[in-house]
C-alpha positions as CSV (number, residue, x, y, z in Angstrom):
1,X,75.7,144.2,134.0
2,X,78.6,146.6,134.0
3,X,79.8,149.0,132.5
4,X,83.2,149.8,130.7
5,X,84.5,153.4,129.9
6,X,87.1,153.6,126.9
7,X,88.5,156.3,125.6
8,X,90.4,157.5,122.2
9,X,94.0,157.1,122.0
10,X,95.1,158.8,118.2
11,X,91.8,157.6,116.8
12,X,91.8,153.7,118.4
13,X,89.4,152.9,121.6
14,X,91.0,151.8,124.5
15,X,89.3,150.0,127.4
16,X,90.1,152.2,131.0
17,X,90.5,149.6,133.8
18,X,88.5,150.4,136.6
19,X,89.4,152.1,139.9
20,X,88.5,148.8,141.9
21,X,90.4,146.6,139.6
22,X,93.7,149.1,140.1
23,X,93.0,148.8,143.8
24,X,92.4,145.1,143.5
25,X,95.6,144.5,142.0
26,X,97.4,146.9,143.7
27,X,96.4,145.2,147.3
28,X,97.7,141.2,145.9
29,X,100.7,142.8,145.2
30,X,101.8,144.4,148.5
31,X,100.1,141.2,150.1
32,X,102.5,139.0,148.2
33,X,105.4,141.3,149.3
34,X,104.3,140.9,152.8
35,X,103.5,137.1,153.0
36,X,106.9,136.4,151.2
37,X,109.2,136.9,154.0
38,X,106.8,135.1,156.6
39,X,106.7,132.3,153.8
40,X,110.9,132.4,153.5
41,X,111.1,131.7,157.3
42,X,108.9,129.0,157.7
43,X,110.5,127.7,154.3
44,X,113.9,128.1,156.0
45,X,112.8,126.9,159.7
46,X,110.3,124.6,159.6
47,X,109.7,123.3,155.9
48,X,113.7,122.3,155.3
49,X,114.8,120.9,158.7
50,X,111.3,118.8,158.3
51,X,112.6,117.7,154.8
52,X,116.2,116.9,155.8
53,X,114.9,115.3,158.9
54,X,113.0,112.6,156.3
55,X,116.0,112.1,154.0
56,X,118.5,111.7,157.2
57,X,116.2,109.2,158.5
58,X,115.7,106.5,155.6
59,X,119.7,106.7,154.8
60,X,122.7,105.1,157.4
61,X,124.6,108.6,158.5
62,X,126.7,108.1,161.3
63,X,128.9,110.6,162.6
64,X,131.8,109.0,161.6
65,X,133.1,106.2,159.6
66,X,132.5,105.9,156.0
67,X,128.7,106.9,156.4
68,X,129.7,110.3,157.6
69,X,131.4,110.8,154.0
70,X,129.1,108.7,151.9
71,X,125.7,107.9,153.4
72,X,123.6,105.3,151.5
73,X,120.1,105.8,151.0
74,X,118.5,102.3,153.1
75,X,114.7,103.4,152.6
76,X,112.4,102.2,155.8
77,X,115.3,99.9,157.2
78,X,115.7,103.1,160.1
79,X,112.0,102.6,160.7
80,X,111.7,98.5,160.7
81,X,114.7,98.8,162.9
82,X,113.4,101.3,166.0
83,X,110.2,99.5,165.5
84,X,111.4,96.2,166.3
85,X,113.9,97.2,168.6
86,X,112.9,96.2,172.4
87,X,114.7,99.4,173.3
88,X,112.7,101.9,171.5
89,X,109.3,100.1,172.8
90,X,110.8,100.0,176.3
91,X,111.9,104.2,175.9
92,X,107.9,104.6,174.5
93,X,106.5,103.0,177.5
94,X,108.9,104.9,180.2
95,X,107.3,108.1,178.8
96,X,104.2,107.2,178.9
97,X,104.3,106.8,182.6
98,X,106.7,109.6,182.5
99,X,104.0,111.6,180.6
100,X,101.6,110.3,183.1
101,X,102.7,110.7,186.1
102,X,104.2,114.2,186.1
103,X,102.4,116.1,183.2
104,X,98.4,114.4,183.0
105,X,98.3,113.8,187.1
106,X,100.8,115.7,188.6
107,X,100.9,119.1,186.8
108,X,97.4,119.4,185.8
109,X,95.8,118.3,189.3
110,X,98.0,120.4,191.5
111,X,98.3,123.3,189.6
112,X,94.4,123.3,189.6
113,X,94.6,122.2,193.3
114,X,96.6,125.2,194.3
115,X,94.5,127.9,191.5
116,X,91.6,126.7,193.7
117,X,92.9,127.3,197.2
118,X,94.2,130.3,196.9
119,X,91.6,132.2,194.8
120,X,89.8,133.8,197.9
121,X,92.9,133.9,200.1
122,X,94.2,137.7,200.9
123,X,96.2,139.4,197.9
124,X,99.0,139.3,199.1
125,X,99.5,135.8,200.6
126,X,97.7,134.9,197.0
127,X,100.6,136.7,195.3
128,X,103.9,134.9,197.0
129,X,102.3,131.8,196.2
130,X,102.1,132.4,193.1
131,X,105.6,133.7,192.7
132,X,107.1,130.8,194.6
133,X,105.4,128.5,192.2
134,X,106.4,130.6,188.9
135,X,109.8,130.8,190.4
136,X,110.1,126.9,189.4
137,X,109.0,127.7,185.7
138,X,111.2,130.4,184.8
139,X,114.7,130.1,186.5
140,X,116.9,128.2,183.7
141,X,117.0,124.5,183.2
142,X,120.2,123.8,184.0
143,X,119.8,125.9,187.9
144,X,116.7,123.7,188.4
145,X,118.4,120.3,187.5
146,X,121.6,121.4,190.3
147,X,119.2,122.0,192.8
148,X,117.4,118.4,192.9
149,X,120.5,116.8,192.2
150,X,122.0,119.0,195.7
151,X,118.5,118.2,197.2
152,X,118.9,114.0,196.1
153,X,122.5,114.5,197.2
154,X,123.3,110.5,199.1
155,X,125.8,112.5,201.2
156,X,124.8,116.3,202.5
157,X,121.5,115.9,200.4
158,X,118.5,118.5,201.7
159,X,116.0,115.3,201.3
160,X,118.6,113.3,203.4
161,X,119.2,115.6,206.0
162,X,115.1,116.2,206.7
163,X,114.5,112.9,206.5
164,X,117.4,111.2,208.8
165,X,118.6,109.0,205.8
166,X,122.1,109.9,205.2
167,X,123.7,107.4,202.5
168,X,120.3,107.0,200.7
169,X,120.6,107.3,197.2
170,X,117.3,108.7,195.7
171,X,118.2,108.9,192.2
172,X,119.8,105.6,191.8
173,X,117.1,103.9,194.1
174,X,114.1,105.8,192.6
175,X,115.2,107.5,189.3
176,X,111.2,107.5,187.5
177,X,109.9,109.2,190.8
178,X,112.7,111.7,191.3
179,X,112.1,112.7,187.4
180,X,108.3,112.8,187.9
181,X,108.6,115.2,191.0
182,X,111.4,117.5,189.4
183,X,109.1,117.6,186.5
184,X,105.8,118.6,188.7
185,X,107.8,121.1,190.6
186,X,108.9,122.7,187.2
187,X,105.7,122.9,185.0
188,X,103.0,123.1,187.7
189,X,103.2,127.0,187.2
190,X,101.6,126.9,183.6
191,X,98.4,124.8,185.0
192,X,98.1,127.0,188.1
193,X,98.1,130.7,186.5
194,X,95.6,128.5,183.4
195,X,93.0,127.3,186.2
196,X,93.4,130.4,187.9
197,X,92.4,132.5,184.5
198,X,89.5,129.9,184.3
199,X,88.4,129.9,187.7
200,X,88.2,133.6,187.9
201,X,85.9,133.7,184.8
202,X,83.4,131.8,186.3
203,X,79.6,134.1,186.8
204,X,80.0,134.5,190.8
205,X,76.4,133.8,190.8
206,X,76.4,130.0,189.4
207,X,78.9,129.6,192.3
208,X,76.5,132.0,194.9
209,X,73.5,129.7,193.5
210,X,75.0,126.5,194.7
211,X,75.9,127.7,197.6
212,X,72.4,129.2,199.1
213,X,71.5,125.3,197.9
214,X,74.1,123.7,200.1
215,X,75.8,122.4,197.5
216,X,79.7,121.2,199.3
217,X,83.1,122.1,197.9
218,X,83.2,119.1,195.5
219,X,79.0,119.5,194.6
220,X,80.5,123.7,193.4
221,X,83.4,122.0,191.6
222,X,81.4,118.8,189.9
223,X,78.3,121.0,188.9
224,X,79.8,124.2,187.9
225,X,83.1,125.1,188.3
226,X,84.2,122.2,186.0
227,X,81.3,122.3,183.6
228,X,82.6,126.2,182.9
229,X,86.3,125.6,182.4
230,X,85.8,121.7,180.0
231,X,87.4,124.2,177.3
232,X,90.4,125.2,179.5
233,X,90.8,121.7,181.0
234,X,91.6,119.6,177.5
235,X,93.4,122.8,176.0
236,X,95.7,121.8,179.4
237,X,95.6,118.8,178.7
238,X,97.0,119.0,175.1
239,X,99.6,121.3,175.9
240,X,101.1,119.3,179.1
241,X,100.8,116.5,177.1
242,X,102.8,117.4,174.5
243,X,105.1,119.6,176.3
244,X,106.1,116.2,178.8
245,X,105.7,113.6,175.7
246,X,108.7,116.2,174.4
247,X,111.1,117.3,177.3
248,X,114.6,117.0,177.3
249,X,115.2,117.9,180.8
250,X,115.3,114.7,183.3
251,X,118.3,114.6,181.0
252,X,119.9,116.8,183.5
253,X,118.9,115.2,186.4
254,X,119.7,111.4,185.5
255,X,121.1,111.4,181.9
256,X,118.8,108.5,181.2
257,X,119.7,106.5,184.0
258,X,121.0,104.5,185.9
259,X,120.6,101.5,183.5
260,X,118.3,103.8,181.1
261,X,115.4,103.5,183.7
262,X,114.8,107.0,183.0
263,X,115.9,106.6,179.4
264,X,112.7,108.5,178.6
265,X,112.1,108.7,174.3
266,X,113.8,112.2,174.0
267,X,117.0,110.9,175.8
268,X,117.0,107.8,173.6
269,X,116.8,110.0,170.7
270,X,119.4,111.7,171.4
271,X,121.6,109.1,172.8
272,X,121.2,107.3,169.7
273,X,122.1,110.3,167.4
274,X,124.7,112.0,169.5
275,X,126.5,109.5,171.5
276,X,126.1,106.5,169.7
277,X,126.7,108.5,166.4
278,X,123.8,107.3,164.6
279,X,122.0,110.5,162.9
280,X,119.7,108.8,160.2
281,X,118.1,105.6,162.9
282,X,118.0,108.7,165.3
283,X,116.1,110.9,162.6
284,X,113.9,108.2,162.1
285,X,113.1,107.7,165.6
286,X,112.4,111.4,165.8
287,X,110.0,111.6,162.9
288,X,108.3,108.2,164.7
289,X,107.8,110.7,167.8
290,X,106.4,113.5,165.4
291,X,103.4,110.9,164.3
292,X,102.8,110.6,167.9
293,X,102.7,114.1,168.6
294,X,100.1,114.5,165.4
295,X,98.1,111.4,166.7
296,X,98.0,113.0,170.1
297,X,97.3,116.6,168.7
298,X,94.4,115.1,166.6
299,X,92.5,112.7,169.3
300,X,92.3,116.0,171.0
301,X,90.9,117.8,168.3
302,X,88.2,115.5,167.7
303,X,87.4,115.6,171.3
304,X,87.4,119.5,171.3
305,X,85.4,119.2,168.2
306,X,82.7,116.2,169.9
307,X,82.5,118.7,173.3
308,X,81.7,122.2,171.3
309,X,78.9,120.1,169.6
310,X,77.3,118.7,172.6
C-alpha cells in the first residue's frame, strides 16, 4: 500500500508528488530529447529513401521524356515486368555463381586457409602477411579495379607477360572468372583477420589434447577447431554473403560485360536506372533484391537460432 503526503495550500489539501515520480518523469523526458535526433536520422536516412524507393518503383519515371515531368502511378506492372523478364532471371543466376564462387568458396576458405597457416609462424613473417592481404581490402576501389585491368592487360598485361600469352584477352575470354578472382583478392582480408580472432580463442588445451592422441591436422580442425568457431563461421557467412550478393565493383573491372556475361544483379540495376533511364522498373528491381537480402538474412537467423539450441 502506499502512502501519499499532502499538504495545506490557503486552507485546501493538496497531494505532493513523490520524489520517484519527479525522477521518473524527469528521466522520459531527457530520454525523449535524446532518442529524437537518433529517431530524425534514421527517419531522414533510412525510413524516407525506403519509402520513396516503393513509390518510384510501382510508377513509370524515366529520366526523361514525359515520365520525367509526370510519372503515372502503374501499381505491380514494375514487378510483373523484371519478374518475367529473361534478363533479370539471367542477372539473378550470374550472381549466384558470382556470390558463390568468390564470396561462399573463395573468400571464406582462403581467408580461413591463410588465418590457419600463419597462426604459429614467427611475428613478424605473421605480420607482412597479414598486411599484404589487408593491403587488398583497404586501398580504394577504383586503384584495385586499374590494377587487374593493367594485370588482364591483352598487350603488356602482368598475367600475359608471366604466362607467355601475349594477345590473350582474359577479360573478354573469361569475364565471370577474372571478377571472381578480383573479388577473392579484395575481400579475403575480412575472413582472414575473422578466423584469425576465432582461431586464437580456441583453449590451447583442446588443441594440446588432440594432439598427445595423434589426432592429424584435419582430425584438430574437424573435432575442435571447427566445433569452437560454428558461431564465427555462419556470422562469415552472412556477412560475405550479403556483402558479394550486393557489390557494385566488377563494375569497374568489366562494366557488366562483354555481352552482360558479368552483368551481375547490382550492374543490371543500375544499368537499367541510369543508362537506360528507367528509375521506377529499376527501383522495383532494387526492392526485389532487398527481399532477397531479408530472405537470406532470415535463413541464417533461423540457423543461428537451430545451432545455439543444439
Amino acid at each position: 500500500m502506499t502512502q501519499t503526503t499532502s499538504t495545506s495550500v490557503g486552507g485546501a489539501t493538496a497531494p505532493r508528488r513523490r520524489r520517484a515520480d519527479d525522477v521518473a518523469g524527469l528521466g522520459t523526458a531527457r530520454a525523449g530529447v535524446f532518442v529524437a535526433p537518433a529517431l530524425i536520422i534514421i527517419g531522414v536516412f533510412l525510413l524516407f529513401p525506403a519509402l520513396w524507393t516503393i513509390w518510384l518503383g510501382m510508377t513509370d519515371y524515366r529520366l526523361t521524356g514525359v515520365q520525367a515531368a509526370s510519372p503515372k502511378f502503374v501499381g505491380l506492372d514494375n514487378f510483373i515486368h523484371a519478374l518475367t523478364d529473361q534478363a533479370f532471371w539471367n542477372s539473378l543466376s550470374l550472381t549466384l555463381v558470382f556470390v558463390i564462387g568468390s564470396g561462399i568458396i573463395g573468400q571464406m576458405v582462403i581467408g580461413f586457409a591463410i588465418a590457419w597457416l600463419v597462426r604459429n609462424i614467427k611475428a613478424w613473417a605473421k605480420g607482412l602477411i597479414e598486411v599484404l592481404v589487408l593491403a587488398a581490402w583497404v586501398i580504394p576501389s577504383s586503384v584495385g579495379a586499374f590494377l587487374w585491368l593493367a594485370m588482364f592487360d591483352r598487350r603488356n598485361g602482368t598475367v600475359n607477360e608471366l604466362l607467355g600469352t601475349q594477345g590473350y584477352a582474359w577479360l573478354i575470354n573469361h569475364p565471370m572468372e577474372s571478377i571472381i578472382l578480383f573479388n577473392i583478392w579484395v575481400g579475403t582480408a575480412f575472413s582472414m583477420q575473422l578466423f584469425s580472432s576465432a582461431i586464437g580463442a580456441v583453449p590451447p588445451s583442446q588443441i594440446e589434447s588432440a594432439r598427445m592422441v595423434g589426432a592429424s591436422t584435419w582430425q584438430q580442425l574437424r573435432d575442435v577447431i571447427i566445433p569452437n568457431i560454428k558461431g564465427h563461421i555462419l556470422t562469415n557467412t552472412l556477412l560475405i554473403t550479403l556483402w558479394t550478393f550486393n557489390t557494385f565493383t566488377p563494375y569497374l573491372v568489366t562494366a557488366g560485360g562483354p555481352n552482360g556475361k558479368t552483368e551481375i544483379l547490382s550492374v543490371y540495376i543500375y544499368k537499367t536506372a541510369i543508362p537506360g533511364g528507367q528509375l521506377g522498373l529499376g527501383a522495383a528491381i532494387s526492392l526485389l533484391m532487398l527481399l532477397i537480402n531479408l530472405v537470406i538474412a532470415l535463413g541464417y537467423m533461423r540457423v543461428s537460432r537451430e545451432k545455439s539450441r543444439s
